[in-house]
C-alpha positions in Angstrom: 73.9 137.4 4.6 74.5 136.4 8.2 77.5 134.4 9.3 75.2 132.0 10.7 73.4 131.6 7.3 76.4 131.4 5.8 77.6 128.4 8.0 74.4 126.6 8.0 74.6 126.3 3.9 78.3 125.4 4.0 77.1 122.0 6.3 74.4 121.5 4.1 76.3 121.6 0.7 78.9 119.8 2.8 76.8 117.0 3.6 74.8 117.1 0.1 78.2 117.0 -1.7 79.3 114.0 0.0 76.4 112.1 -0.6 76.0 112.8 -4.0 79.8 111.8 -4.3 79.0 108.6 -2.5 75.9 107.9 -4.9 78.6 108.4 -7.6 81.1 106.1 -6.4 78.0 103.4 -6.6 76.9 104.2 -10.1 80.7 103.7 -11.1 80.6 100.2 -9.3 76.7 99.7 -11.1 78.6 100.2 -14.4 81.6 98.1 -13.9 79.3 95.0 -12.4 76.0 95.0 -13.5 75.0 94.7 -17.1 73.6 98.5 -17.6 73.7 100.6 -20.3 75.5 104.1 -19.9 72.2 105.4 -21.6 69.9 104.5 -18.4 72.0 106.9 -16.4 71.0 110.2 -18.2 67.6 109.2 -18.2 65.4 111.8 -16.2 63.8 109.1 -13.7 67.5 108.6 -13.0 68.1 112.1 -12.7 65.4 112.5 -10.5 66.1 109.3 -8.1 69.7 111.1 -7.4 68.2 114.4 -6.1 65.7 112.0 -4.0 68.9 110.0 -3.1 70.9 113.4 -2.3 68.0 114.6 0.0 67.4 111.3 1.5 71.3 111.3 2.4 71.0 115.4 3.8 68.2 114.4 5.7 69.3 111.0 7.2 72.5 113.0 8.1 70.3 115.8 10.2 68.7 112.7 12.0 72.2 111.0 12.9 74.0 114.2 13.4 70.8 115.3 15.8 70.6 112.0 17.8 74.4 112.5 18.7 73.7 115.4 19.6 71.1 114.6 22.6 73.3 111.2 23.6 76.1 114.1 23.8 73.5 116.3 26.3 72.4 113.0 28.3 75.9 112.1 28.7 77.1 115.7 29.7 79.6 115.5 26.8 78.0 118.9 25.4 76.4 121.2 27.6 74.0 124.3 26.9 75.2 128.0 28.2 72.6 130.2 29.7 72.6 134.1 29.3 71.4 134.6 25.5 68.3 134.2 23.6 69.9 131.1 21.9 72.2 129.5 24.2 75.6 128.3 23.0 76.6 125.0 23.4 80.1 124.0 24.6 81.4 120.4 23.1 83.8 118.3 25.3 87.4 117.7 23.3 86.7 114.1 24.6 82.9 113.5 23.2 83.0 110.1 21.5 80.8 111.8 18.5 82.3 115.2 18.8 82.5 116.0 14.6 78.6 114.6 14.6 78.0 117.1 17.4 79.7 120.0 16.1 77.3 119.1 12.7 74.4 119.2 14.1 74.9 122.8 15.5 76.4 123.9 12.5 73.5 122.6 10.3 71.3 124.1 13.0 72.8 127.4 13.1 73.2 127.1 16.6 76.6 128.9 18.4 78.7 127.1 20.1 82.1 126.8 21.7 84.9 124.0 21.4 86.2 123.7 25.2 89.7 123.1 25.4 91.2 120.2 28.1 
């Protein structure tokens, strides 16, 4: 497998593995404050409404991660290199959003360099 495939996977089981972490944190909280029986939580609708939560969370992520991203371009904080089929980006040490930047590319596959100030 590529390096680039293998980075792209790592971000997205990053990303799905915090969400699903976060999702768990709220069931804990469900259980200690709301009157719900341990039972409703190996249900399969519930099952089900954490994958959709888990994907909802990956895909909200992209969305962020991708409008960071072009505020980052607009704002010349992350700029595109020419020369290659699929230019490499170089991210500003000073980029308000730089670790939303640098996940976009990486969920993206895209190459690029941190520049150094």
């Amino acid at each position: 497998m590529k390096p680039v495939t293998v980075d792209m996977l790592r971000a997205h089981l990053m990303v799905a593995s915090l969400t699903a972490m976060c999702a768990e944190v709220l069931v804990c909280l469900a259980l200690l404050v709301l009157p719900v029986s341990q039972d409703a939580f190996g249900s399969t609708s519930f099952r089900m409404l954490a994958v959709a939560a888990i994907l909802g969370g990956v895909l909200l992520t992209r969305q962020v991660a991708h409008m960071a991203f072009d505020l980052a371009l607009q704002r010349r904080h992350a700029t595109l290199m020419a020369g290659r089929a699929t230019p490499a980006v170089t991210v500003d040490p000073d980029c308000p959003r730089r670790w939303l930047v640098v996940l976009h590319l990486r969920l993206s596959g895209r190459p690029f360099v941190l520049a150094l100030h």
